[in-house]
Structure formats: C-alpha cells, structure tokens
C-alpha positions in Angstrom: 27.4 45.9 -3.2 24.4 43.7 -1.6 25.1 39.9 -2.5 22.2 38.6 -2.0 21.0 40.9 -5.5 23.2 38.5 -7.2 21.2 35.8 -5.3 18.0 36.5 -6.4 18.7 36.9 -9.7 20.2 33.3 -9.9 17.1 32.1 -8.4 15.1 33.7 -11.2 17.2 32.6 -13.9 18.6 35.9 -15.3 21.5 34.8 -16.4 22.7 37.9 -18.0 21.8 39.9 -15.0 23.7 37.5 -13.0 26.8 37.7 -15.3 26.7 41.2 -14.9 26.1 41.8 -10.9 29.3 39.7 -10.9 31.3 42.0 -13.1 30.1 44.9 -11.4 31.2 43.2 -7.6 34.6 42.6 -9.0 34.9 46.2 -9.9 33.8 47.8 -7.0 36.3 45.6 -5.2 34.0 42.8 -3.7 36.0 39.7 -2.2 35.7 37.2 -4.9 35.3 34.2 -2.5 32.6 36.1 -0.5 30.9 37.1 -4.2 31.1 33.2 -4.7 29.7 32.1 -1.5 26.9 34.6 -0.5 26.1 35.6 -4.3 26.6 32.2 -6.6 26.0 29.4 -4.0 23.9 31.2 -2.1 21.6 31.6 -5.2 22.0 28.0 -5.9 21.2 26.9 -2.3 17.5 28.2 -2.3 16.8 26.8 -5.3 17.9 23.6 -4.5 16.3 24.0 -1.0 13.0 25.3 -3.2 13.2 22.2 -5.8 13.7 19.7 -2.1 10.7 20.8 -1.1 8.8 20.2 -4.2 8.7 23.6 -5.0 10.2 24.5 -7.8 11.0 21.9 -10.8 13.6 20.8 -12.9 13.1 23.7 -15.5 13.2 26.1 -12.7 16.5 24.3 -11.5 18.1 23.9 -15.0 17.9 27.7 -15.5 19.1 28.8 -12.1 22.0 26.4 -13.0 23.0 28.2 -16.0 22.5 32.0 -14.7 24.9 30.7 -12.1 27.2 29.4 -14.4 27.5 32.6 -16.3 28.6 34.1 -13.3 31.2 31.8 -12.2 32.6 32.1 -16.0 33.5 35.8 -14.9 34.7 34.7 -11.7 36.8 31.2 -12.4 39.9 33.4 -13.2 40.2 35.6 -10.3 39.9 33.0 -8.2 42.3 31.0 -9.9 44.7 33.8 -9.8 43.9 34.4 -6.6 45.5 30.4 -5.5 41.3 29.7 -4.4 41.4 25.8 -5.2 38.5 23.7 -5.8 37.1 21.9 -3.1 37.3 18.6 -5.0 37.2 16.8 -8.3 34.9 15.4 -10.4 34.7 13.2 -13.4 31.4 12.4 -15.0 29.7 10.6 -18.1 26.7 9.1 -19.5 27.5 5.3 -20.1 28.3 3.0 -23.0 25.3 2.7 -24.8 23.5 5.9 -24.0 23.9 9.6 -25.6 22.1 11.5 -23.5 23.6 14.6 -22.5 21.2 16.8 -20.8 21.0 15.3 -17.6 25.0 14.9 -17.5 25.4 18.6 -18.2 23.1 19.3 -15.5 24.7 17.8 -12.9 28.0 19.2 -14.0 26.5 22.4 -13.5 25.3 21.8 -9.7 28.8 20.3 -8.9 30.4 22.9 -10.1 28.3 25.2 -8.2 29.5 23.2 -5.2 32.8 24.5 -5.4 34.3 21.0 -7.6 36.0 20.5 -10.3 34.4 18.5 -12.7 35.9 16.6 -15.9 33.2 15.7 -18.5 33.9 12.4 -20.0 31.2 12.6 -22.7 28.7 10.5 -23.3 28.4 6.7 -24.6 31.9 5.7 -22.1 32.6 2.1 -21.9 33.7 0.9 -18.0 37.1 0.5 -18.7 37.1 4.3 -19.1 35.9 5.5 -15.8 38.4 2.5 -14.5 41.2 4.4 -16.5 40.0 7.9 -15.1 39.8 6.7 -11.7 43.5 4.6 -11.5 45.0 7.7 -13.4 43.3 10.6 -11.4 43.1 8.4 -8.1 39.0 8.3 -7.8 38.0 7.3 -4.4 34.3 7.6 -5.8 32.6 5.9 -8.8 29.0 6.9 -8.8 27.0 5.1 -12.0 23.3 6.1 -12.5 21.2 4.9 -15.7 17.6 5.8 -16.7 17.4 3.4 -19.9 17.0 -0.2 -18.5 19.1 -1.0 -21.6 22.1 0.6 -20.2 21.4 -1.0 -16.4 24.0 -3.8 -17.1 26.9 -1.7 -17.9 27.1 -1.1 -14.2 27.7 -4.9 -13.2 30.6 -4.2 -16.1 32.0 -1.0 -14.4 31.5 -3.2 -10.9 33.7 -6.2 -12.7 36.0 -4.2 -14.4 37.7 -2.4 -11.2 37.6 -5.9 -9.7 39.9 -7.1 -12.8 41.8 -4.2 -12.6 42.6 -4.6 -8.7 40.8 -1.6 -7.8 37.6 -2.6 -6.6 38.8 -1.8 -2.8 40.0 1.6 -3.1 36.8 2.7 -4.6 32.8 3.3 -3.1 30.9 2.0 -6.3 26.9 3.6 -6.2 24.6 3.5 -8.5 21.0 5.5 -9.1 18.6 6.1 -12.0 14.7 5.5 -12.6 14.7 1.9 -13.4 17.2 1.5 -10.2 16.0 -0.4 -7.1 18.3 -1.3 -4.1 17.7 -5.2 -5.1 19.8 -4.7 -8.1 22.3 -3.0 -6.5 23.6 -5.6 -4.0 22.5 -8.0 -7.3 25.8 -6.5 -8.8 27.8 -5.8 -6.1 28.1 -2.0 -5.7 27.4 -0.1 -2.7 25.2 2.3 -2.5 21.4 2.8 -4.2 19.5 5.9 -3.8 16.3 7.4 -5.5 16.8 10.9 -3.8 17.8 13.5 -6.5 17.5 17.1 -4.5 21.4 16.2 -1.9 23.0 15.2 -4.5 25.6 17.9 -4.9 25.6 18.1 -1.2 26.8 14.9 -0.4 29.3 15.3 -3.1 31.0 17.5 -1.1 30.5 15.1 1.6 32.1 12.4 0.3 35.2 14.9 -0.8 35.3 16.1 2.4 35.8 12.3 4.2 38.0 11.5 1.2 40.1 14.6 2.1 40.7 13.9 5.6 41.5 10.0 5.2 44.1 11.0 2.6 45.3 14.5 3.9 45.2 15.9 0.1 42.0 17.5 -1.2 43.0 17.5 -4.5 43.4 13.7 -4.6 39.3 13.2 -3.8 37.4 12.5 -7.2 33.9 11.8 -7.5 33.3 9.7 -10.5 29.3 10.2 -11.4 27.9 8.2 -14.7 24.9 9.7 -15.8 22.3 8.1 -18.1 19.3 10.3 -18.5 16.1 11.2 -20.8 15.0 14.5 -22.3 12.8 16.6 -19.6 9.1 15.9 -21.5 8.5 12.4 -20.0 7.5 11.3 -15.9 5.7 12.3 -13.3 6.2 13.4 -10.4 9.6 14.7 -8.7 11.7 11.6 -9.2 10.1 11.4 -12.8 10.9 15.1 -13.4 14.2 14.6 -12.1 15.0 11.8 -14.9 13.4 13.6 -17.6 15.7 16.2 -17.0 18.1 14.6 -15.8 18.3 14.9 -12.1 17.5 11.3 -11.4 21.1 10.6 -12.0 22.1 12.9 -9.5 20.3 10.7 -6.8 23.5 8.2 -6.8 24.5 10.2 -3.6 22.2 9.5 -0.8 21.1 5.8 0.0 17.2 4.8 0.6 14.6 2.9 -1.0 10.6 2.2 -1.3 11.2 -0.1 1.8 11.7 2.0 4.5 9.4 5.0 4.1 8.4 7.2 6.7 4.9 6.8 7.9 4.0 10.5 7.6 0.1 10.9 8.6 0.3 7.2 10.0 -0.1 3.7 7.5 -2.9 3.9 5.6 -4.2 6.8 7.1 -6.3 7.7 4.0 -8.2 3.8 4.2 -11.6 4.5 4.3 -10.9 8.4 5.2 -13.8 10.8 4.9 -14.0 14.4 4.7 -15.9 16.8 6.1 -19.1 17.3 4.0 -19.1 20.0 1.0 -22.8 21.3 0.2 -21.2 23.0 -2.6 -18.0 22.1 -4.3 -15.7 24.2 -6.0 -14.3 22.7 -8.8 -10.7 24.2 -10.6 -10.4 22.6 -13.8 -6.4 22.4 -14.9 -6.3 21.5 -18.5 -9.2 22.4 -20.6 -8.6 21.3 -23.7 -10.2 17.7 -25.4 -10.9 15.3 -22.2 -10.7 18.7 -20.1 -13.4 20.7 -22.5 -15.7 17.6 -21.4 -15.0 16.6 -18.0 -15.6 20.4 -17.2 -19.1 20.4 -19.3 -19.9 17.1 -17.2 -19.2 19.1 -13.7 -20.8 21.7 -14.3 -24.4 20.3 -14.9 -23.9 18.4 -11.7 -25.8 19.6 -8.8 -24.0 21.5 -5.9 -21.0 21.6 -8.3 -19.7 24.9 -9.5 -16.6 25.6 -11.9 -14.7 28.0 -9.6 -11.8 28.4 -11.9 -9.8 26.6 -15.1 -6.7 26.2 -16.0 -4.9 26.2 -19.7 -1.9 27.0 -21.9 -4.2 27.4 -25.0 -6.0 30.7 -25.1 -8.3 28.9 -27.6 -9.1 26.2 -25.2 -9.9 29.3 -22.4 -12.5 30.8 -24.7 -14.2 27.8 -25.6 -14.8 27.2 -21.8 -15.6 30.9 -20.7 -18.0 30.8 -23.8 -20.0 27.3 -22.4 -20.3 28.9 -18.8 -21.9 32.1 -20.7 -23.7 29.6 -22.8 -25.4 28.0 -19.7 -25.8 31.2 -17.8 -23.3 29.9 -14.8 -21.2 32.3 -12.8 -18.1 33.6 -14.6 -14.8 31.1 -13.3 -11.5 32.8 -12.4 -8.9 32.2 -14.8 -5.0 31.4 -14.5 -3.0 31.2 -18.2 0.1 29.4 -18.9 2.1 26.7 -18.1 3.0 26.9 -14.7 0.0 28.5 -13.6 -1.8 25.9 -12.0 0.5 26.5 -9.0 -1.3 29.7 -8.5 -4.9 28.0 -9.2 -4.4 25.5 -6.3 -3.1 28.0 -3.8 -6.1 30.7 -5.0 -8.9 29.5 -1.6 -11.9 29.8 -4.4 -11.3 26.1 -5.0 -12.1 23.1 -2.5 -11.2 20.6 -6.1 -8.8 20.3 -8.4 -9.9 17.9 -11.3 -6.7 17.6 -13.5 -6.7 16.9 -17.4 -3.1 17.4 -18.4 -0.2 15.1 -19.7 1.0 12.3 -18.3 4.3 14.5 -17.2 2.0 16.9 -15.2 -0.4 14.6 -13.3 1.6 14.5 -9.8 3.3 17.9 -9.6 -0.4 19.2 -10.6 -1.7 17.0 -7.7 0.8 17.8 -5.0 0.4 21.6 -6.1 -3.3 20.8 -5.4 -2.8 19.3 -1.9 -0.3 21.0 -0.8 -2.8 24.3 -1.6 -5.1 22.2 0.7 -7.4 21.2 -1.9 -8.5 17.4 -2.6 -6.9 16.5 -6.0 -8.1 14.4 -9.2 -5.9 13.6 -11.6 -6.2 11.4 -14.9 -4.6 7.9 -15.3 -1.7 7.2 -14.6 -1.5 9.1 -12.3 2.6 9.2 -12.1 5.2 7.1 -14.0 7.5 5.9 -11.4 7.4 4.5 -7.6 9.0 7.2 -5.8 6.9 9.4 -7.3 4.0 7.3 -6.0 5.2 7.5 -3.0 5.2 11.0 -2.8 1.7 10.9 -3.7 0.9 9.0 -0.3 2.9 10.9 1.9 1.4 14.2 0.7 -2.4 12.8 0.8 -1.4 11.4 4.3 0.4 14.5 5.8 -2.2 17.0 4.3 -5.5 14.7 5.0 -6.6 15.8 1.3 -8.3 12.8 -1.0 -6.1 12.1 -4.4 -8.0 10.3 -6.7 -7.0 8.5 -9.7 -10.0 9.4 -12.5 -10.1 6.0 -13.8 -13.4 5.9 -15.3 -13.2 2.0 -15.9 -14.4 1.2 -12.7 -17.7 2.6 -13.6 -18.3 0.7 -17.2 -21.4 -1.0 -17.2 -19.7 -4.5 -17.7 -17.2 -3.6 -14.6 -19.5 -2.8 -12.2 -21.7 -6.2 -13.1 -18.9 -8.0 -12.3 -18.0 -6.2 -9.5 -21.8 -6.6 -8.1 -21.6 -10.4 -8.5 -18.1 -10.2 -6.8 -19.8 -8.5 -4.0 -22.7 -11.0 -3.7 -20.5 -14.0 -4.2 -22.1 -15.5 -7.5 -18.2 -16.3 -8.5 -16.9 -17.9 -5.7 -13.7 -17.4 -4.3 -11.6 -15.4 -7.1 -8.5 -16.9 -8.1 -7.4 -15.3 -11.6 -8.0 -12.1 -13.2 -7.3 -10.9 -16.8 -6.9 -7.2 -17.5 -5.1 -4.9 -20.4 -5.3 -2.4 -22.5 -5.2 -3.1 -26.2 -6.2 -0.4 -29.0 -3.9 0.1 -31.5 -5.4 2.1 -34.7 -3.4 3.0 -37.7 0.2 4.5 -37.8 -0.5 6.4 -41.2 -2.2 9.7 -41.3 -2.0 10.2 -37.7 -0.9 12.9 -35.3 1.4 11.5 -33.0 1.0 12.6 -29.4 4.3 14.3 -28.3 4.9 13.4 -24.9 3.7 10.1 -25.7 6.2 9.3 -28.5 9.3 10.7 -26.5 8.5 8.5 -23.9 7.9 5.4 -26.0 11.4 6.3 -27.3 13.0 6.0 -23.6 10.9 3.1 -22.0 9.8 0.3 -22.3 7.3 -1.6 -20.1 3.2 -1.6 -19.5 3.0 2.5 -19.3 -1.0 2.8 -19.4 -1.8 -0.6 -16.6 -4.5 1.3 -14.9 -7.8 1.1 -17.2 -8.2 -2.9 -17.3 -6.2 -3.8 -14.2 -8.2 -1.0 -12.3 -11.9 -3.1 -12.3 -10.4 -6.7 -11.7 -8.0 -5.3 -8.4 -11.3 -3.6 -6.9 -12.9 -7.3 -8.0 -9.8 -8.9 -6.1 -10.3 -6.6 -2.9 -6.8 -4.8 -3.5 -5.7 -3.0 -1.2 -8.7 -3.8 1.0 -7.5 -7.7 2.3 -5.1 -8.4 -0.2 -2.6 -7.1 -1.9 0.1 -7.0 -4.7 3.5 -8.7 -3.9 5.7 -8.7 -7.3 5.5 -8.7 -10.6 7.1 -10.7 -13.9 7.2 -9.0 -17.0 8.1 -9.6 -20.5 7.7 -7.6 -23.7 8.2 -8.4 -27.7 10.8 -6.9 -29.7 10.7 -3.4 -30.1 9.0 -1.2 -32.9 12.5 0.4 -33.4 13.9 -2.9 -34.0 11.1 -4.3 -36.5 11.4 -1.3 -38.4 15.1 -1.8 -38.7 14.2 -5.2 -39.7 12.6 -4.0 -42.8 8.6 -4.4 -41.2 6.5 -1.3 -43.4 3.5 -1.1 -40.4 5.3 2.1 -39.8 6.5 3.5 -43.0 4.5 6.5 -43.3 5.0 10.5 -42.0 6.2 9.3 -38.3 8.7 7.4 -39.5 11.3 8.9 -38.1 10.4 9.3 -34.5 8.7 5.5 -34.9 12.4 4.3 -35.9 13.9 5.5 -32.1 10.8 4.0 -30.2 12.4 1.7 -27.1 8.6 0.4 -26.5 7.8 -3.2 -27.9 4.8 -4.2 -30.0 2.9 -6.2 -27.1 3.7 -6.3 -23.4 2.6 -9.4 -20.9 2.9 -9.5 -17.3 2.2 -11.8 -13.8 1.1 -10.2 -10.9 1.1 -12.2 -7.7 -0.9 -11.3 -4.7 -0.2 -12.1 -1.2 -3.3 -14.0 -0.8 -2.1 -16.5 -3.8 -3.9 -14.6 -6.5 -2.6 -14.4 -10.1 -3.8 -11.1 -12.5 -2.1 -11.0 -16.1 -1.8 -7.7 -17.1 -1.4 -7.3 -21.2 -0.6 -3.8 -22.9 -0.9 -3.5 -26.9 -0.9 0.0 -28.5 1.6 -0.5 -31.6 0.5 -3.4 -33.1 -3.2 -3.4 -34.6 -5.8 -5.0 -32.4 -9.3 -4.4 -32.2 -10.6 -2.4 -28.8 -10.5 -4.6 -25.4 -9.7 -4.0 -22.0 -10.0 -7.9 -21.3 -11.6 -7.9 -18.4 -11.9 -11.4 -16.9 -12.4 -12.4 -13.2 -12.3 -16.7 -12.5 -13.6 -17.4 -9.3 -14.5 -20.9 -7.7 -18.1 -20.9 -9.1 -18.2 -19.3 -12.2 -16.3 -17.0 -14.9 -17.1 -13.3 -16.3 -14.9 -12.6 -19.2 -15.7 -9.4 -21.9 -14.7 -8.3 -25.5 -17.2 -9.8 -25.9 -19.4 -10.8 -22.5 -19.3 -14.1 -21.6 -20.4 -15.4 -18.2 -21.0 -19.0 -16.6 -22.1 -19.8 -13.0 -22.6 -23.6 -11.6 -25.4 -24.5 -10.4 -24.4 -25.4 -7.8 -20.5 -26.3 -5.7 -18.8 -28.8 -8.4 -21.9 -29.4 -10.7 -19.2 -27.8 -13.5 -19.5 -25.1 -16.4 -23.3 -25.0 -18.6 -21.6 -25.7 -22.2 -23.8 -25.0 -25.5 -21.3 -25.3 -28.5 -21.8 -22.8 -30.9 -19.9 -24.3 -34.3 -19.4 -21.4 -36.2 -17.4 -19.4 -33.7 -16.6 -22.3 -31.7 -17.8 -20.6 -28.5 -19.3 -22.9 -25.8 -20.8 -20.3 -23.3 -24.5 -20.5 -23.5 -25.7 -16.4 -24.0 -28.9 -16.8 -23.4 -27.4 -17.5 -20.0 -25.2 -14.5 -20.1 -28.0 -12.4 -21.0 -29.9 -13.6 -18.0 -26.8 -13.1 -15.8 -26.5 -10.0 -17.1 -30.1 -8.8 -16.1 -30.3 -10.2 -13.1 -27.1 -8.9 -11.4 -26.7 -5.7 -13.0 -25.3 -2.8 -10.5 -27.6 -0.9 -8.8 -25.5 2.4 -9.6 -26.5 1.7 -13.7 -30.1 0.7 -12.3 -30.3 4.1 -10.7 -28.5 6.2 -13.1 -27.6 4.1 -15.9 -29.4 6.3 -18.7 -28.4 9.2 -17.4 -25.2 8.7 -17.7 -25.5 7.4 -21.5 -27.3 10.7 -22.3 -24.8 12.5 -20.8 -22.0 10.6 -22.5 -18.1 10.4 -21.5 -17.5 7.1 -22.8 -20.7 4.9 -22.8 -21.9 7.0 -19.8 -18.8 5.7 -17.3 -17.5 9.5 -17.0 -20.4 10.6 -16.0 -21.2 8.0 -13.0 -17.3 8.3 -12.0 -17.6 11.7 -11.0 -21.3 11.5 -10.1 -19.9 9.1 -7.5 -16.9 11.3 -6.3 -19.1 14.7 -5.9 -21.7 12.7 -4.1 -19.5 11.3 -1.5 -17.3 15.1 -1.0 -21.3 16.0 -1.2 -22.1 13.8 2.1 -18.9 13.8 4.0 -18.4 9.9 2.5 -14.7 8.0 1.6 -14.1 7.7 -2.1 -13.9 4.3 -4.1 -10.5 4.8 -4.8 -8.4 6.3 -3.0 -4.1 7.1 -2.9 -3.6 3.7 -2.2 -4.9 2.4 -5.2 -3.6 5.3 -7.3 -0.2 4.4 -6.4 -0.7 0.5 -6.4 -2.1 0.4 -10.4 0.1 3.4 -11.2 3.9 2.3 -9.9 3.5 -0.9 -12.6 4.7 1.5 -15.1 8.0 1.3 -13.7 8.0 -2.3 -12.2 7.5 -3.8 -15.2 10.3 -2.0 -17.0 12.2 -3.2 -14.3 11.5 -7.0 -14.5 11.5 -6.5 -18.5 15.3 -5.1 -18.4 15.9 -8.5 -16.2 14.5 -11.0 -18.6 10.9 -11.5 -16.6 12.8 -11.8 -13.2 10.4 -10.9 -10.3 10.1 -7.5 -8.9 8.4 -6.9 -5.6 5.6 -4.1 -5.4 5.6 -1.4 -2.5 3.0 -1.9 0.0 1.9 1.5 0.2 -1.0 1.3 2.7 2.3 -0.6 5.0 0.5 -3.0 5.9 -3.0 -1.2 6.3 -4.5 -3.5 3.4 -4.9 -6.1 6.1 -7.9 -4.3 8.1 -9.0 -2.2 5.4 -12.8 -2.2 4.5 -13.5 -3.5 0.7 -15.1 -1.5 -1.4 -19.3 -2.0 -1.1 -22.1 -1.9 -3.4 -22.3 1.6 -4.0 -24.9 3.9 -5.4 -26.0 7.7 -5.0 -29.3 9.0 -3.9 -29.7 11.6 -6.6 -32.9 13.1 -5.3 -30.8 14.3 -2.7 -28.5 15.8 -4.8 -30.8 18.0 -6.6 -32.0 18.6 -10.2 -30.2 18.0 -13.4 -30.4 19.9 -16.5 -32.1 18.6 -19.5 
C-alpha cells in the first residue's frame, strides 16, 4: 500500500478516510511503525510545515490533528503489542483559574502525533498539582503558557511552589501565551519565553531527547505543558490565530521575543517607499458586506480604479455588488465565494489591490494572503490584535516590497487634518501632549451584538479599538517619522462582568448572558511615552454610555486644538499666554469667534481641494472618501502612502500592550520599535493634497 495516501488524507482532514487507509495497511500486512512514520507523522509534518509558513491556519491544523488521531486510535494497540514505546511523556493542563479546553486538547493532539505520551490533567489545576505530577512522574520539564492576563500570576505560583517543594533545580520552568513577554518571564523567575507556536511539538521531542540521554531512561523524560487558551473566533494574525485556537500555548517551546527580530528587507525599508506607478488599479474587494458594500461603491467611481474582483461568504452580499457594477454599466468582477476564498482572490494576477473589509480575526491573514500574492494590501483598523502578529506584518511588507495600509479613515476628518496643517506650519509650537480615544457607547437593549466582538470582550481586556483617535495626534506628533513610542501604562475600571454580578441593570436586557462573561472593563485609560519626552493619553469607552468623541487634542508650546467640540487658542505671540472670554453658562473660556477664524484660516488644503466632494460622496462626513482618494492617487503616481506598515503596527500592537500593563496594575510596558530604529531619519508626513484634474473625471 502507498503511505503517503494516508498522508494526504491527513493533510485534508478526512478523518474517516484516514481511519480507514490505516485499517486497510494493517491488513495487508504494512509495518505498523513504518504506517506511523511515513503515513501519520508524515501527514502531520506538512501541515505543520504548511501552517509555519503561514499557509494553512489553525482550523486547517485542528482538523488534520483529529484525522490523524483517528488513525493512531486504530494503530495505538498494535504498537503497544508490538513493545513500540513512546518516545516520551507528557503531562498537560490549562491553569487554576481558567477552563478552557480547546487549545489544551490541541496540543495534546500534536504531541501525541510526535510519538509522546501525554497525561491530560484537566483544566482549572492549581500549581501544587503540576508540582505533584512532576515529583511523582519525575518531570524534568514544566512548560506554563496563559492567554487570560488573569491567569498570568499563577505562573510566579507554579515558579514558587517547586521552589517550596525543593524542586525548583531539577526542573526547566517556561512559560508562553498571548499576554506573555520575555520581561515577565525573568520578572518571575522561569526560564524560557517564547511567542513561536508552529516548533512546538518539535522541540518537545527535543527536550525529551536531551532529557533521555542525561538520564539514560526515556521513559523518565516528562514534559509538563500548562495551557490557558481562548476559543478560535478572536485575534489576528498567526500568533493571534494560534491563541484563539489555542496554539499560542504551544509556543512555550522555543525562546524569542519582539527584541531581536530579523531585519528581513532591511529596517524600515518600507519609510517613505514608493511603488512603481499604476495608471489603472485593480482593486479585489474581500468582504462585501456593510462597510465593504460602500468602500467598494466609493472605488469604483474613482478614476483609473476598476473592481477586478470581490470577495464574500454571503451570497446576498455577492448579488448586491454584481447588481451595483450592472447598475453603473462597469465591467463584470471575478468572483471567489466562501470563507477561505480570499486566498485564491489574492493569488488570482487580475488584482494589483486588495482592500479588506472583514473582522477583526481576518485582517492580517487576509493581508499577508494579499502580499504574499504580490499584491499591496488594505486592511481595516486594527489591523491585528497582538505584537507578533504585527510583526509579521512588517516582515512580509518588507521582504515582499508590497505597501500594507491600515484604512484608518480618521486621519482624513476635517478637524484632523486642520490640526494636522497647523502642526505642519507650526501655529502650535513645539507639541508636548496629545489626547486621543475612542468613546461611543449606545444602548445595550435591543441591540444585535457583534459576535466576534463579544467573544473577544469575554477573553480580554485592554484598549482593543486605539487606532481611530490615537491615529491623527501620532501623525501630529511625527511618529514614526522622528519620534517614537517607548512604553505604555495602562489601567482599566472594573469589568462589565463584575458590575453585573454586583447587581448594576445597564445590562439586563436580551444579551445578558454573554454581557455577564465579558472580561472587558467599562472605561480604559492609558500613558504613552515617547522617546522624545512626549506624553499621549489614550482613553477607550464602548460599554458605558457616552456621547460620540474621538477626543482629539494636540498642546503644543503656542497654542491648543482640542474637539468634541472644537476649541482652539494660539498666543499672539512666544509667552503673551492663552486669549480667555468666559462664557458663564457653559463655563467655557475659549473665545469661538477665534476658533472660527482659526478654523478658516488654516484649514487643509486637501478639504479646500476636495472637501465637498467628499461630503457628497459620503463615508463618514466625507473622510472615506479622501482616505482612499489619497491612497489611489499616490499607487496612481508612483508616490509613498501616508501611512504605511510602520504605523499599522505601532497604533495596532496597543491592543495587546495595554492588556499587558493592565494585568500588572499600570506597570510600564515597552513598545517595539518596528521601523528598528529607522524612525530617526524618516521623512514626516507633508501637507498633502491630490491633483484631481489629473486623475480624471468623476461621476455625478
């Protein structure tokens, strides 16, 4: 029988195919061991290979996992009866405080597949249980991962605990998980950190191996894993992916951190990068339902724009766009249906764009797809969830020379860009302090709760949606482009979980339940600190009700612009102080007859040029419209973008840093550099416009 049969359906997931082929090799009197290693592992192997490459994803993996498993049920006995021993031994658990399972049963299963045996400890295990497993089954390893920053402490417990029980030397303690930085670990005293997910079961048998020939006894090497992990719907990215599914707790194997990354493509290699002109661009819409159903109307009434192809899981969706491009008499786009068809959309060469309008879950493996495809990628905010993720983004923008753009159409609102412009001209001053957040909360009763959203407010906590305000006031700040940010402090209020508990009825109406396991608190508040000296507090309320404001307040030297509602004050002149007209009612002592003036006077030339335009084409107050105005016209001309990777990853990795700090009471966390150190010579972003006589003619 040919093996490699058995291979490929492991890789493809058929598990009863797979359980089968195995039966039928044992009966036609196949070696067991050689149906084991060139028909199970081998199966396992590509996918792995496939999934280290960012290839395949955690579904695909999770699948292969369990056709393979079905096969090794059929051939555990033989090979039992045959005297074949396992190559090792594994204990593993999620820990105290935590009941997730599916990430633990993952790993089990790629373990196994490595040729160990593994002893599931369940789920919720206090320390003095691994210690117990580990003095009583003579662990050498004890490998502790946690995605819930609520369960991080439990490792400094499993760390103390084999120090009280005398054990602390005849064990390698590592830990690993999404809110895990190397920092903590040598905080705590273990040993090894690592974010890398895909080696895991690799160096497993590694570490068995090294155990086995210090001892001389195979069967004496345990690897203890402790595995705290989230359902697969939340994250971005392949680290992201990994926790939602679980295989971010299999990353306790390998060191590295965000320190040390490889320069692939050469630091900030994408600064100021420029690609070759497009006359015509080629747009492939992925996601084309609500903000997708607009963004591609908006494209395709641009000039030199054409919607090549789209992108959805909603048949519904697909019609209503074929039926706009029949509406407006454009060329037919190619179409690609169902949920992992985007892959195929940004390897098809009919796109040179891939403007992405999916889920939070889907922004970065939809962007890597894209640039990986060779295609420049735009993807909607945030663009990723977690660092290494982020970093991932860079590397892939760098290596493939392909723009990836976060869409964060706040850096086109008319207010932004007036404070940018008298950024620019120095009206401010020097800037010293920003303000920036996100606050819009509406009701919690009769309201259709987004899913990914809520299951990933019931896992984290932390500032998950920094980009819109904090966007404007680090392009104000020259981010990235002379300065940069250096760490973080965070706090947040109690959680919405917990004031429900406490009897608070703000919540008490259809969603109750899934409001009553939400993590994230009612209001977050956090410090950045630039290198320069610069301070930026960065606010985040979505639970608890608050009228609309993205804050959105730059203090520099000279003056002050702060909005919701627009206030601005200039001196003079150096030191001749703030103009103060004290209105009684409101208390407000801005004059705004001055504000209106400022207002005129230094408005950008971009809403001069195109300002009503844009608010008859709509897309929030007009902003949609300039942002990609401003992106097709620089593709258009062969011009760098106004934000590039950099920035993407800069705004977007402060999902993650401030659940960090948050699950240290406000302690500082640094920020990756991810230009490494190309921020120093980079140019800051200009005065720009468009010259749309150039580009052409737009519809009425």
């Amino acid at each position: 029988m040919d093996l490699t049969l058995i291979s490929e359906k492991i890789q493809a997931g058929r598990a009863k195919e797979v359980k089968a082929l195995v039966q039928q090799a044992l009966d036609e009197g196949v070696d067991p061991n050689r149906i084991l290693n060139e028909g199970l592992m081998a199966g396992m192997a590509v996918v792995g290979e496939r999934f280290k490459n960012g290839e395949a994803f955690v579904p695909e993996v999770l699948v292969a996992a369990r056709a393979m498993n079905k096969g090794a049920e059929i051939l555990k006995p033989v090979l039992a009866a045959a005297g074949v021993k396992a190559s090792g031994k594994a204990c593993i658990g999620t820990v105290k405080g935590d009941l997730h399972d599916v990430g633990k049963n993952l790993v089990k299963m790629m373990l196994e597949s490595k040729g160990l045996e593994v002893v599931d400890l369940g789920t919720d295990v206090p320390p003095e249980k691994f210690v117990e497993a580990a003095r009583d089954q003579n662990c050498r390893i004890v490998c502790c991962s946690a995605l819930l920053t609520t369960t991080m402490p439990v490792m400094r417990d499993v760390v103390e605990a084999f120090k009280a029980a005398g054990l602390r030397d005849k064990v390698r303690i590592m830990i690993g998980g999404a809110p895990i930085t190397d920092a903590f670990c040598k905080e705590i005293g273990a040993d090894v950190y690592t974010s890398d997910a895909a080696r895991c079961s690799d160096v497993a048998v590694e570490y068995a191996r090294e155990a086995a020939d210090a001892s001389g006894n195979m069967k004496r090497t345990i690897l203890s894993a402790v595995m705290a992990v989230a359902p697969e719907s939340h994250g971005q990215g392949r680290r992201a992916f990994l926790a939602d599914a679980g295989l971010a707790a299999m990353a306790i194997a390998v060191g590295g951190c965000a320190s040390g990354r490889p320069k692939i493509g050469g630091a900030g290699a994408m600064s100021n990068f420029a690609a070759p002109p497009l006359a015509r661009i080629r747009v492939g819409v992925v996601g084309v339902g609500l903000r997708g159903t607009s963004a591609l109307k908006r494209l395709a009434c641009m000039p030199g724009v054409e919607i090549a192809a789209f992108c959805d899981i909603d048949e519904a969706a697909m019609k209503r766009s074929r039926d706009f491009l029949a509406l407006k008499k454009l060329h037919p786009a190619r179409e690609f249906f169902g949920p992992v068809a985007y892959k195929d959309l940004c390897q098809w060469d009919g796109v040179d764009v891939v403007y992405a309008c999916v889920p939070w879950k889907l922004h970065a493996p939809v962007a890597l797809a894209a640039m990986r495809g060779q295609k420049h990628a735009f993807v909607e905010v945030p663009a990723t969830m977690d660092v290494e993720s982020c970093w991932e983004l860079v590397e892939t923008s760098e290596a493939t020379r392909r723009h990836c753009m976060m869409l964060e159409n706040c850096c086109y609102g008319e207010h932004e860009m007036l404070a940018l412009n008298m950024c620019r001209l120095g009206v401010l001053g020097e800037t010293v302090y920003g303000e920036a957040g996100y606050l819009h909360s509406g009701k919690t009763r009769g309201f259709k709760l987004s899913g990914f959203r809520a299951e990933w407010y019931q896992e984290h906590r932390g500032n998950y949606y920094p980009t819109h305000g904090l966007g404007p006031v680090a392009q104000y700040m020259n981010i990235n482009r002379g300065d940069r940010f250096e760490y973080l402090n965070s706090m947040e209020s109690t959680s919405v979980g917990d004031l429900i508990r406490a009897g608070d009825a703000r919540w008490n109406g259809e969603n109750l339940e899934a409001y009553r396991k939400y993590l994230i608190g009612g209001y977050s508040s956090s410090l950045i600190h630039t290198v320069n000296g610069k301070v930026i507090l960065l606010n985040l309320s979505c639970q608890v009700p608050h009228p609309y404001s993205r804050i959105n307040t730059i203090q520099g030297t000279h003056g002050v612009f702060m909005d919701y509602p627009l206030r601005i004050d200039v001196e003079d002149e150096p030191g001749s102080g703030p103009h103060e007209k004290r209105d009684l009612e409101f208390n407000d002592r801005f004059d705004h007859a001055r504000t209106a003036a400022y207002r005129e006077k230094y408005r950008h030339p971009f809403w001069k040029q195109a300002g009503e335009l844009a608010k008859k084409s709509g897309g929030h107050g007009g902003m949609d419209f300039l942002m990609d105005l401003r992106w097709v016209y620089c593709l258009q001309n062969g011009l760098p973008l106004d934000m590039d990777v950099y920035d993407l990853a800069a705004w977007s990795c402060l999902c993650e840093i401030t659940e960090k700090s948050q699950a240290r009471r406000g302690a500082p966390v640094d920020i990756p550099d991810f230009t490494r150190g190309a921020w120093k010579t980079m140019k800051p972003l200009g005065i720009v416009t468009v010259d749309i006589a150039k580009m052409g003619t737009f519809p009425a």
